[in-house]
TORKOL-4160 file (C-alpha; in steps of 0.2 Angstrom, whole numbers, padded with zeros to 4 digits, m for minus):
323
<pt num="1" X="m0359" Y="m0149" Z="m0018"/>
<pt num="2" X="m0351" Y="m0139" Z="m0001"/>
<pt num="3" X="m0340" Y="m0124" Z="m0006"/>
<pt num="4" X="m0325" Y="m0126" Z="0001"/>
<pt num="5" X="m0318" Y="m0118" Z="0014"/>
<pt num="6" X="m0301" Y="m0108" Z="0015"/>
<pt num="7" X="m0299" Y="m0105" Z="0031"/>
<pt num="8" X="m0299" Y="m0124" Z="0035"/>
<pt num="9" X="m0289" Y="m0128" Z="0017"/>
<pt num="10" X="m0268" Y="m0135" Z="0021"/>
<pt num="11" X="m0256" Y="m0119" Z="0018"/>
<pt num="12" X="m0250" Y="m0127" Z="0001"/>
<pt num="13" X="m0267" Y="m0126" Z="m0006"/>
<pt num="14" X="m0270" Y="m0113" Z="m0020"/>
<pt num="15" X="m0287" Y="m0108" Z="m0016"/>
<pt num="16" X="m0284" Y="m0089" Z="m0007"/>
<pt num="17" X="m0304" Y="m0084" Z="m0007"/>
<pt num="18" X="m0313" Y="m0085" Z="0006"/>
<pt num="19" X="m0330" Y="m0088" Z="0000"/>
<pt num="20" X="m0348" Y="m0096" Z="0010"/>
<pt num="21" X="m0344" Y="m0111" Z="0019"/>
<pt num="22" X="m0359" Y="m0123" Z="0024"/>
<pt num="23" X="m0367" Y="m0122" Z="0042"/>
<pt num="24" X="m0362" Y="m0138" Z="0052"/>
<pt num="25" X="m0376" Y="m0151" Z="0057"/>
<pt num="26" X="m0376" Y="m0150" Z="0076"/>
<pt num="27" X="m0389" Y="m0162" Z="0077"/>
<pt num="28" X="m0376" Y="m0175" Z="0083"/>
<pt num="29" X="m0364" Y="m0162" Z="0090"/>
<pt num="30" X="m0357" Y="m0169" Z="0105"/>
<pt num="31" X="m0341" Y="m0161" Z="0115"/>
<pt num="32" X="m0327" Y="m0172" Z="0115"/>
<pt num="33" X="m0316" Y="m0177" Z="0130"/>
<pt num="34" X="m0299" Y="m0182" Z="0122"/>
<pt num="35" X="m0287" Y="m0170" Z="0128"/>
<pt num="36" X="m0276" Y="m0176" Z="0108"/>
<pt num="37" X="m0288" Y="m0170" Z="0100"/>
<pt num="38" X="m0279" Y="m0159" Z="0091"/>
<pt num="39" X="m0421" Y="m0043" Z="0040"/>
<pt num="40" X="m0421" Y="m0039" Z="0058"/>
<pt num="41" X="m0431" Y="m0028" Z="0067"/>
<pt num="42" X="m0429" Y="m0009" Z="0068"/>
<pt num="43" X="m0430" Y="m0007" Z="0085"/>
<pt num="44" X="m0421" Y="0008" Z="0099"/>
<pt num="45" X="m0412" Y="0002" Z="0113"/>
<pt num="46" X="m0427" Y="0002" Z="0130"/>
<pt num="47" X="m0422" Y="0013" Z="0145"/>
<pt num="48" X="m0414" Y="m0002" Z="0153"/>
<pt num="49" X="m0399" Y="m0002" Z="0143"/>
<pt num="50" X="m0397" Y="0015" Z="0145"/>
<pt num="51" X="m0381" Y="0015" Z="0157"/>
<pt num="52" X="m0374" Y="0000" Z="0156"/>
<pt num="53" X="m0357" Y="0000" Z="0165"/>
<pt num="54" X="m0359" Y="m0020" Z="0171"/>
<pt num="55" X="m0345" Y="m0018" Z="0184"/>
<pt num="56" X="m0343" Y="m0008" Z="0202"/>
<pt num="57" X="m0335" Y="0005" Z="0204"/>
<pt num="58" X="m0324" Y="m0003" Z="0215"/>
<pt num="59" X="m0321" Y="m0016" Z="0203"/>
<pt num="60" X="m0315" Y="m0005" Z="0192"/>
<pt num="61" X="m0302" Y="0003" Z="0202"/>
<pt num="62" X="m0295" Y="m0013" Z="0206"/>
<pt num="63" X="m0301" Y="m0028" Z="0192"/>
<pt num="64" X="m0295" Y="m0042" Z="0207"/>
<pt num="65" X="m0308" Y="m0036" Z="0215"/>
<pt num="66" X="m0319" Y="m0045" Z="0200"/>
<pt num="67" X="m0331" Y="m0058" Z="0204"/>
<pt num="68" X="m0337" Y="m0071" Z="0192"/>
<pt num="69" X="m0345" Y="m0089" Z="0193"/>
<pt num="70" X="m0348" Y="m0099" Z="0177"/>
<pt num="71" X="m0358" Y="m0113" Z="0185"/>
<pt num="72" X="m0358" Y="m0125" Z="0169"/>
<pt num="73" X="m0340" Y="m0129" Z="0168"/>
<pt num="74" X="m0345" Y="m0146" Z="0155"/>
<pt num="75" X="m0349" Y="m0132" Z="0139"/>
<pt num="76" X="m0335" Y="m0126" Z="0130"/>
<pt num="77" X="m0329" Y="m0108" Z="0135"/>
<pt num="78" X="m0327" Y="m0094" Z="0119"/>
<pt num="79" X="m0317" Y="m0080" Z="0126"/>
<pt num="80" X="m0315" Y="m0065" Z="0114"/>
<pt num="81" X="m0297" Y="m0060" Z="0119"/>
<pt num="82" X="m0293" Y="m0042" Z="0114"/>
<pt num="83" X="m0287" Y="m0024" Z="0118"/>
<pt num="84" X="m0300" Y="m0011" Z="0123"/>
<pt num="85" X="m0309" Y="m0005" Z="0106"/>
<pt num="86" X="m0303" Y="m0020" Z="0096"/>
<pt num="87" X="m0322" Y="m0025" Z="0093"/>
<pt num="88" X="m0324" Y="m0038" Z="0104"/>
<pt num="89" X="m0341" Y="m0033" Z="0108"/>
<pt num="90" X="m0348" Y="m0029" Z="0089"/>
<pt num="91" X="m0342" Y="m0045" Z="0087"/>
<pt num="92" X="m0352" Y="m0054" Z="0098"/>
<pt num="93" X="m0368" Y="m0045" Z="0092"/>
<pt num="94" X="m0365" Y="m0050" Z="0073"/>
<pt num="95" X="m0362" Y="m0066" Z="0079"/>
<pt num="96" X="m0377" Y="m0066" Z="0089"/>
<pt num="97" X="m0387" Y="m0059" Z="0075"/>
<pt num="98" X="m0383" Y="m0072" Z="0063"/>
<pt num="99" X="m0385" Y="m0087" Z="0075"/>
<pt num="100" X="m0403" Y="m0081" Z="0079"/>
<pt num="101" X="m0407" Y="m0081" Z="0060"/>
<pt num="102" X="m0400" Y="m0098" Z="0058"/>
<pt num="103" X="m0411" Y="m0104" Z="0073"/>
<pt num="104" X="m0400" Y="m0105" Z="0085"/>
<pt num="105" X="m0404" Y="m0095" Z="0104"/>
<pt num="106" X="m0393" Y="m0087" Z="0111"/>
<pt num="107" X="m0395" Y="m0080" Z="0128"/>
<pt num="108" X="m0388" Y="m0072" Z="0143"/>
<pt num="109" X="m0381" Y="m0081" Z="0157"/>
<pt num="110" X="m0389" Y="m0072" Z="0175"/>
<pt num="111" X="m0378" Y="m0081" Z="0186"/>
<pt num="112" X="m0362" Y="m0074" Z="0180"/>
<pt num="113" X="m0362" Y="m0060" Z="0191"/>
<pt num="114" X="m0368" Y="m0057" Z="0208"/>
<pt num="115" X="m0388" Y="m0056" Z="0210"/>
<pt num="116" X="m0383" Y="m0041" Z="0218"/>
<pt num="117" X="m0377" Y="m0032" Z="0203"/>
<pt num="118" X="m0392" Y="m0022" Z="0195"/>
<pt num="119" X="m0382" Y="m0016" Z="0182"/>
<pt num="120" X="m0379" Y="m0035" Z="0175"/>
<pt num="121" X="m0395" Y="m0039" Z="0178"/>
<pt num="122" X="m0402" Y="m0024" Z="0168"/>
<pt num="123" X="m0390" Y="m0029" Z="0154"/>
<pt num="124" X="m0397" Y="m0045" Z="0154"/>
<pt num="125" X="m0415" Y="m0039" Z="0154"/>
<pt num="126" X="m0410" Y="m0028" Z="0137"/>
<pt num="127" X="m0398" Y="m0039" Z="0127"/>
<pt num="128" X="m0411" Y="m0043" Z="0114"/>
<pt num="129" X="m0416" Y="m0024" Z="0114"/>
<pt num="130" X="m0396" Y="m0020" Z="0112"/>
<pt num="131" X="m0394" Y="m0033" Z="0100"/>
<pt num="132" X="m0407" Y="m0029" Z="0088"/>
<pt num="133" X="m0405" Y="m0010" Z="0090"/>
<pt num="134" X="m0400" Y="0000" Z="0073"/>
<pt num="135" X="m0389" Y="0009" Z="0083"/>
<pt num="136" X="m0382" Y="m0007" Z="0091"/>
<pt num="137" X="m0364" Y="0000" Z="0088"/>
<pt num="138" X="m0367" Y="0011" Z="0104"/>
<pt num="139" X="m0366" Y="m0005" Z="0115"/>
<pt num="140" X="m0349" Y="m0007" Z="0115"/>
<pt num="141" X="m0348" Y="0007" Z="0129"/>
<pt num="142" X="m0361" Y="m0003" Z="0138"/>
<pt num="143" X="m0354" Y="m0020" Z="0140"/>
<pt num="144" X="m0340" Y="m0025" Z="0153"/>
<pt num="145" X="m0347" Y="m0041" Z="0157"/>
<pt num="146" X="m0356" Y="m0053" Z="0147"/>
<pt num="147" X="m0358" Y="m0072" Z="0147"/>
<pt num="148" X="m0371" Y="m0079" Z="0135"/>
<pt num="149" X="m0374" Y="m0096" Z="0131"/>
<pt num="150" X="m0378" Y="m0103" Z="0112"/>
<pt num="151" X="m0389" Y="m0116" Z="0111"/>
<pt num="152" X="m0400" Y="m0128" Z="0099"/>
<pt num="153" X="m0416" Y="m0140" Z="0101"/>
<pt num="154" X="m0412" Y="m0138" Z="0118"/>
<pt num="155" X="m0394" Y="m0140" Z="0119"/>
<pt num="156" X="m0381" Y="m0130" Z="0124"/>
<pt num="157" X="m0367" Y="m0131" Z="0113"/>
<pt num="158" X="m0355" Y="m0117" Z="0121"/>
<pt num="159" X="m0353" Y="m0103" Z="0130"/>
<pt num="160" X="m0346" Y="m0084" Z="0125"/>
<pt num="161" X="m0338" Y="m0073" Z="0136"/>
<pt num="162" X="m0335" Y="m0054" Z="0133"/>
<pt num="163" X="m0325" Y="m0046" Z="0147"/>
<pt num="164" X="m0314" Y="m0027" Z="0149"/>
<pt num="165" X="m0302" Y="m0027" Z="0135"/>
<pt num="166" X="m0288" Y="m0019" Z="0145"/>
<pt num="167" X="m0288" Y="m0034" Z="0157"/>
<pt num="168" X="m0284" Y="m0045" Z="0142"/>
<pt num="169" X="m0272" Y="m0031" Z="0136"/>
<pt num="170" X="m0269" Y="m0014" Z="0139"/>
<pt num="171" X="m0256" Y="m0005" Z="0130"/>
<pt num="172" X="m0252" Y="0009" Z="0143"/>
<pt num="173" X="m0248" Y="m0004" Z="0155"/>
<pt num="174" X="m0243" Y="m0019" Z="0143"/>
<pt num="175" X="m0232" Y="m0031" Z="0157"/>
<pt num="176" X="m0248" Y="m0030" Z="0169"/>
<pt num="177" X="m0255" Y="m0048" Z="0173"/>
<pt num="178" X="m0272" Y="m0055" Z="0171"/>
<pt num="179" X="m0282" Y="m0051" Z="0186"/>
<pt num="180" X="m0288" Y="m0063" Z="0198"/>
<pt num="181" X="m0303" Y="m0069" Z="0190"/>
<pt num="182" X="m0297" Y="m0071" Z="0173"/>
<pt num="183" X="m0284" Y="m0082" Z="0180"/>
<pt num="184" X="m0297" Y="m0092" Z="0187"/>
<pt num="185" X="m0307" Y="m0094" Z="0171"/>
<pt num="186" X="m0292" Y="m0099" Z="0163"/>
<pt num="187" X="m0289" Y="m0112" Z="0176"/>
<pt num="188" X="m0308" Y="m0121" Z="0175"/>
<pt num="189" X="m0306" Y="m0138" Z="0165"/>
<pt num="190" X="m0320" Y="m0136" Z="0151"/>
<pt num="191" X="m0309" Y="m0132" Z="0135"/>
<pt num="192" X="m0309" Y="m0115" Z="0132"/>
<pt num="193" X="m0306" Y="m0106" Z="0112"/>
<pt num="194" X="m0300" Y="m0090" Z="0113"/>
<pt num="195" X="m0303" Y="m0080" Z="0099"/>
<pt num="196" X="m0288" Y="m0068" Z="0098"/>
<pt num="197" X="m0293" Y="m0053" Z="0088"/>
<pt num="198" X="m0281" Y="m0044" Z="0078"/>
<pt num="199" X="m0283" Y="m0029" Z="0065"/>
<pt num="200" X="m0275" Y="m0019" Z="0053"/>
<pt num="201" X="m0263" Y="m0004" Z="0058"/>
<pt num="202" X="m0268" Y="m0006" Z="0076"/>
<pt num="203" X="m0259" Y="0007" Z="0085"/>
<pt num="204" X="m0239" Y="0008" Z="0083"/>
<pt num="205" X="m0224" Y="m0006" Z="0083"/>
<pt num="206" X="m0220" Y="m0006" Z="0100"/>
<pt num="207" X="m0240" Y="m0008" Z="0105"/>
<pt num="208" X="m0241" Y="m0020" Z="0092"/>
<pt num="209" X="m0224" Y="m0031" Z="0101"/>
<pt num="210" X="m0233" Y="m0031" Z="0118"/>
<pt num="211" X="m0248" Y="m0038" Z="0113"/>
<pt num="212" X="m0237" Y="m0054" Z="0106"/>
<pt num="213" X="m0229" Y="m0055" Z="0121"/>
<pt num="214" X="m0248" Y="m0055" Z="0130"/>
<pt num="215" X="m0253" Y="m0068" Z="0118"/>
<pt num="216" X="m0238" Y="m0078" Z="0120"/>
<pt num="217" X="m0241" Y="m0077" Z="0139"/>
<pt num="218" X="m0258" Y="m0084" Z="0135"/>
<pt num="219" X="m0252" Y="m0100" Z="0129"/>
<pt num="220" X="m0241" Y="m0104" Z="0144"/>
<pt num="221" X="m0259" Y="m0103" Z="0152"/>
<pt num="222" X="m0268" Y="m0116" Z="0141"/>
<pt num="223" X="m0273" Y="m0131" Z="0144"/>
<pt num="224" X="m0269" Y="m0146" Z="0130"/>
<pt num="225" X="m0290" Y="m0145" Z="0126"/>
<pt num="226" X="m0289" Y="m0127" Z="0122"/>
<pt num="227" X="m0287" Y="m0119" Z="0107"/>
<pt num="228" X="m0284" Y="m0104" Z="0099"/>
<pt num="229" X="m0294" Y="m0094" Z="0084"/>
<pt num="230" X="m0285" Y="m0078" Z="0077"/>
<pt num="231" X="m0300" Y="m0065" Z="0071"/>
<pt num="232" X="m0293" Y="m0053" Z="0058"/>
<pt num="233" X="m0308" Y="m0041" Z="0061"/>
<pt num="234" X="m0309" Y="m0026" Z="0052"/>
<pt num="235" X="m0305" Y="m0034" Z="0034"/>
<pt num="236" X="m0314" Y="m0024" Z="0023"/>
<pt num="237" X="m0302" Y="m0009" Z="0029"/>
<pt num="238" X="m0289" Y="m0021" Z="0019"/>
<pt num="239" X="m0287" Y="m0022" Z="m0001"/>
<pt num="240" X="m0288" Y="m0041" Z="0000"/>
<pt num="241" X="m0306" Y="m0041" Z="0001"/>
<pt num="242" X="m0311" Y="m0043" Z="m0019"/>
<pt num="243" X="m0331" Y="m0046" Z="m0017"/>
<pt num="244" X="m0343" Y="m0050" Z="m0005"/>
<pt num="245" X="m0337" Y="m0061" Z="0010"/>
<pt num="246" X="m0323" Y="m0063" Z="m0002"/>
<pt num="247" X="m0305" Y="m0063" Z="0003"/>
<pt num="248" X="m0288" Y="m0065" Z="m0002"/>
<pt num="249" X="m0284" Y="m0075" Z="0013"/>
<pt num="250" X="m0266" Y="m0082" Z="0013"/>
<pt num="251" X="m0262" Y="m0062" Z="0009"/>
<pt num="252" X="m0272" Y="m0057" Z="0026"/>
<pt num="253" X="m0263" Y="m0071" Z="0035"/>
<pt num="254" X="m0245" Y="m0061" Z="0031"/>
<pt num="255" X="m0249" Y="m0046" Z="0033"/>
<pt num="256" X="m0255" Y="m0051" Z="0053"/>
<pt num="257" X="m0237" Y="m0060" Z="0053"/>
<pt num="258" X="m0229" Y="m0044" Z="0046"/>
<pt num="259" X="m0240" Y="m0031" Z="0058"/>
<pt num="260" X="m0237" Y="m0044" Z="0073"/>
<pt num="261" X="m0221" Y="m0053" Z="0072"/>
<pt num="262" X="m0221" Y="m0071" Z="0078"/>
<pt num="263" X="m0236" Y="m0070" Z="0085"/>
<pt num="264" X="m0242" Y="m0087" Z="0077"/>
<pt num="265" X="m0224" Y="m0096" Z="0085"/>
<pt num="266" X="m0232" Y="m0102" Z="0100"/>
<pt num="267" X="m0244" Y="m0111" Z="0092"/>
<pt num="268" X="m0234" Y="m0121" Z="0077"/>
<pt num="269" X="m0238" Y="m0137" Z="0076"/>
<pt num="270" X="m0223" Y="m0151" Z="0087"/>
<pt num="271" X="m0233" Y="m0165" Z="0084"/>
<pt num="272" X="m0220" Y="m0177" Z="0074"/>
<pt num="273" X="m0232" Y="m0186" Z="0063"/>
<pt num="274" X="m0246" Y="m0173" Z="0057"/>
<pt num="275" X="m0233" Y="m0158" Z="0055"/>
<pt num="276" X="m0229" Y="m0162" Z="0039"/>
<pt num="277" X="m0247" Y="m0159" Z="0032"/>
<pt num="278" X="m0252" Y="m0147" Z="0047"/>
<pt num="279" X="m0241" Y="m0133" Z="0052"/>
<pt num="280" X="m0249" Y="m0121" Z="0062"/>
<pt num="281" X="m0261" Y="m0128" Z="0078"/>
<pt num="282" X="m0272" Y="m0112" Z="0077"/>
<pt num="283" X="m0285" Y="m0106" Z="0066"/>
<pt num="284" X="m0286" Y="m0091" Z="0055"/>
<pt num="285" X="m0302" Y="m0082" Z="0050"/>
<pt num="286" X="m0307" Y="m0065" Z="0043"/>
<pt num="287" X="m0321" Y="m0056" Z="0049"/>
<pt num="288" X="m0331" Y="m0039" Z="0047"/>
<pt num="289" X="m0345" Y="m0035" Z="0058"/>
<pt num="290" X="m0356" Y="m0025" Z="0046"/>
<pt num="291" X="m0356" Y="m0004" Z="0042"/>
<pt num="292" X="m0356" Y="0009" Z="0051"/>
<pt num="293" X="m0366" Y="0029" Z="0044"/>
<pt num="294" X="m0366" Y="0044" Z="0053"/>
<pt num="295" X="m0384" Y="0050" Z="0057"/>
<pt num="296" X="m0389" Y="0067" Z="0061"/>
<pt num="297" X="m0386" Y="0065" Z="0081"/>
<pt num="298" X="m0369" Y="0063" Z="0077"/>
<pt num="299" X="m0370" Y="0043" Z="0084"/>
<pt num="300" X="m0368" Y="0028" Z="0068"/>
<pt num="301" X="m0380" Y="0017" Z="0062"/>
<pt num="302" X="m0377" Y="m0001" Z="0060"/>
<pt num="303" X="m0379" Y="m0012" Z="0047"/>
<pt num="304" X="m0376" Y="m0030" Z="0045"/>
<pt num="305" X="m0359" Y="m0035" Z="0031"/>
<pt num="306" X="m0361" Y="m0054" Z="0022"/>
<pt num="307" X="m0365" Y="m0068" Z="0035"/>
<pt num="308" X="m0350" Y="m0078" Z="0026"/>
<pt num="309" X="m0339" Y="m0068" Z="0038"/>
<pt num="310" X="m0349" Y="m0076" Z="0055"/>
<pt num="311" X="m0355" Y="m0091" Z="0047"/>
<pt num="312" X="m0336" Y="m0096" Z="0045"/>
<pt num="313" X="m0332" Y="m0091" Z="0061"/>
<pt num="314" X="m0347" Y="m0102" Z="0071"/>
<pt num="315" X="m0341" Y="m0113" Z="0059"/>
<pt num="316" X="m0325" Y="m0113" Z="0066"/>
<pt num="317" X="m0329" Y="m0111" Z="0085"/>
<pt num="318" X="m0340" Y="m0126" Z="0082"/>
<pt num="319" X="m0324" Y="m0137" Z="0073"/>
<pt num="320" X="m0316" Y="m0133" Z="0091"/>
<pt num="321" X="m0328" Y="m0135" Z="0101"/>
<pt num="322" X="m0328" Y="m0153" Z="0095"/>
<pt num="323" X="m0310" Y="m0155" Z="0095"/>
């Protein structure tokens, strides 16, 4: 009998665990076009990831100047939206970990970047390297692009892009707008899920205000196809996690609502008919990408947490992929 899964349970339900949900079938997955539709291997980085920066230098004095060409504009789009440091890019290697032990590939996408750009191309040469690595956590200073593509018999089912945390959001300068090319990728016509990361005691009030205001300029930029999943990473910094992948999760949801006032406002359910079972049009999850031990060069070592935490999130990326 399938475990039921909180995350997807109506806000009246009593359940407040979050516990292993079952992996979807995605033999018969197929992307719908209504827009209603509401023990891995112990391996080092290779010398190619050695200086990963993934962007040029002009590109990083001025992000306009940021060129990027998602040539399958069909697949769904995963963005993980976030400030800098949020764990964006841990997240998309536990994810990447657990889809490639469920029999998924997951690979790079070359032609996101310029053929010109050695420094993408190197990243792409060492993602598994930098995937697998025991000190994976040291990619995060690596990656500034990345577009990888998930895939299964043959099928792409969507695609997941990291980019620069500060141009999602960046504190110091919180009323900036999205550069260029982010506006662009928000423009393309395949549905995109942004997965909007959130944490515990991020920062202070005033931070925590101007990212509400960046997401609620998000959803002016939405289409009616896209969707919104919000990631409460970090939760076993929290007391409402009570065993393995287990989780208080209606207490996790408001203590985000008290951290982030109104952040979940734009997304409340107008619908007139499925309101009344359905309040909120967005998801909630909770994740934690695995744990982190100080070796004897001073850098951490990475191990994986429960796969509950990304098998409920595919889970849900998957749920919105479809619709």
């Amino acid at each position: 009998m399938p475990v039921l899964d909180p995350n997807s349970l109506p806000e009246s339900s009593d359940f407040e665990l979050q516990a292993p949900s079952e992996d979807i079938d995605t033999s018969s997955f197929v992307v719908e076009e209504n827009d209603n539709v509401a023990v891995h291997p112990e391996s080092t980085p290779s010398d190619a990831v050695a200086d990963f920066v993934g962007s040029t230098a002009e590109e990083r004095l001025d992000p306009n100047r940021i060129q990027v060409t998602v040539k399958d504009k069909d697949v769904p789009l995963v963005l993980l939206f976030g400030p800098p440091a949020c764990g964006k890019t841990m997240t998309l290697i536990r994810l990447t970990r657990y889809l490639k032990s469920a029999g998924y590939q997951v690979a790079p996408v070359r032609s996101l970047r310029s053929s010109a750009d050695v420094h993408y191309k190197r990243l792409c040469d060492g993602f598994d390297d930098m995937v697998n690595a025991l000190d994976a956590a040291s990619s995060t200073d690596r990656i500034s692009f990345l577009l990888v593509e998930v895939s299964k018999n043959g099928r792409r089912l969507c695609q997941i892009l990291e980019a620069p945390g500060e141009h999602y959001y960046n504190p110091e300068t919180p009323r900036a707008a999205f550069p260029t090319y982010l506006n662009q990728i928000l423009a393309f016509p395949m549905r995109k899920i942004f997965c909007v990361m959130v944490e515990p005691n991020w920062k202070d009030e005033p931070d925590r205000k101007g990212y509400v205001d960046r997401v609620n300029s998000l959803k002016t930029k939405m289409n009616t196809r896209d969707k919104v999943i919000f990631v409460f990473n970090k939760i076993d910094q929290t007391n409402f996690v009570f065993g393995a992948g287990r989780v208080h999760v209606r207490e996790a949801r408001k203590e985000i609502e008290q951290l982030y006032p109104a952040i979940f406002n734009p997304f409340r359910n107008v619908n007139p008919i499925t309101r009344f079972w359905r309040t909120w049009d967005c998801d909630f999850v909770t994740f934690q990408t695995g744990y982190y031990t100080a070796d004897a060069d001073g850098g951490n070592v990475f191990s994986e947490g429960p796969d509950t935490y990304p098998r409920n999130l595919w889970n849900t990326i998957l749920k919105r992929c479809r619709g």
